[in-house]
N, C-alpha and C positions, 0 to 999 in steps of 0.2 A: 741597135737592135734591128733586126730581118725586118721586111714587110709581114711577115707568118707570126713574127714573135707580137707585134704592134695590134695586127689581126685579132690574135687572143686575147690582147690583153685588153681590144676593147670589148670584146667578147666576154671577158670576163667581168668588167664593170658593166654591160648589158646585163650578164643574168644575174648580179648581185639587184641591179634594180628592179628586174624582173621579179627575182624573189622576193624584195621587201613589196611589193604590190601584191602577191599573194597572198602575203601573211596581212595586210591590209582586208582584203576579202577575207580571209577567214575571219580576221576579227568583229569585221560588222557583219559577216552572218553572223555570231555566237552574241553580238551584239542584238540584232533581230531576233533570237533562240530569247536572252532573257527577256526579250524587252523594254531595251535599252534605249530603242532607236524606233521610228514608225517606221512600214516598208516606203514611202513615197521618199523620206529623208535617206533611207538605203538605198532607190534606186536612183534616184537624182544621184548621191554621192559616187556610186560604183559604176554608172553607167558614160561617167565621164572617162573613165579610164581600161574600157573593154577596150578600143576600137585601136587606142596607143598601145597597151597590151599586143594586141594581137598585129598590129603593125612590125614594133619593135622588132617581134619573134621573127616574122615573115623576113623584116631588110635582114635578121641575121644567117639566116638559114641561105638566103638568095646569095651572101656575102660568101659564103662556106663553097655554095657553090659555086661562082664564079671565082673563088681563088684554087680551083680545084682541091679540097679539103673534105674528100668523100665520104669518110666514117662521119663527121661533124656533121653533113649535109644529112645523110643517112640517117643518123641519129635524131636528127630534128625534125625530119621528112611526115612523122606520122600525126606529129602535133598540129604541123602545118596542116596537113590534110583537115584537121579535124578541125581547126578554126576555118578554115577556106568552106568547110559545109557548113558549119552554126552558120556564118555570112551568106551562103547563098541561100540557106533555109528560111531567113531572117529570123533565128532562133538565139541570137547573140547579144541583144540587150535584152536588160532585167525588166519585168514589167511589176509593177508596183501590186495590182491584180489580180498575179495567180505565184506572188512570190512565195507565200507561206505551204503553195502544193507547191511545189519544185522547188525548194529549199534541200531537202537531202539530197537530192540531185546537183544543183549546185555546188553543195558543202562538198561534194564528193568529188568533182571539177574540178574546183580550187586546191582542196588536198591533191589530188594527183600533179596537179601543174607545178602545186610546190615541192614535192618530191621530182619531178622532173628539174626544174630551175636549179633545186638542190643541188642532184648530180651534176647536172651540166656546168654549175660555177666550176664545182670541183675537176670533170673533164678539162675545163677550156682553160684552169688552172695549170694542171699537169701539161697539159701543150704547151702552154706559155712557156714553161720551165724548161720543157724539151727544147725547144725554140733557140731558148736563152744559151741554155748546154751546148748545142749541136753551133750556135754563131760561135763559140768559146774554142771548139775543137778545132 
């Protein structure tokens, strides 16, 4: 297999983990919705996993970009953006304190990110494949 095909394919077990982390946040917010869970035990538990979250995303996108993998990098460019300000805003960990006002904000975050992770399994799927095709030819 290519360096490009190997690329993807860790790419693609990135966003498969990515995505099962989101659907983790969805579920302890809807967890916090019934009350299921207190918010201090929700933020202790989710606040472990922002910081690797939003690490993970960043080494993949910097990876796209240094293998020269423009649409990928492109692609990923605006998420980055948007964790690189929650970080410099320090608006990026959950505070136990004003979770229950910014919960639908949240819940809205996390769905988006999970439709993002979504696609993106599937994109960096189809690369892989290309990858795999194009070594074959």
């Amino acid at each position: 297999m290519s360096a490009i095909g190997w690329m993807y394919l860790f790419a693609v077990l990135m966003a498969a983990g990515l995505l099962f982390a989101m659907v983790f946040y969805v579920i302890m917010f809807s967890d916090l919705e019934c009350d299921y869970i207190n918010p201090i035990d929700l933020c202790q538990k989710l606040n472990v996993f922002v910081l690797p979250e939003m690490g993970a995303h960043a080494f993949l996108t910097v990876l796209f970009l240094l293998s020269g993998q423009w649409l990928s990098f492109l692609f990923n460019l605006p998420l980055l953006a948007f964790n690189i300000h929650k970080v410099q805003s320090q608006n990026h960990m959950y505070d136990a304190t004003e979770i229950f006002r910014t919960l639908p904000t949240h819940k809205r975050e996390s769905f988006i990110k999970l439709g993002f992770y979504l696609l993106s399994f599937f994109y960096y799927l189809y690369r892989m494949i290309l990858a795999l095709i194009a070594e074959n030819d």
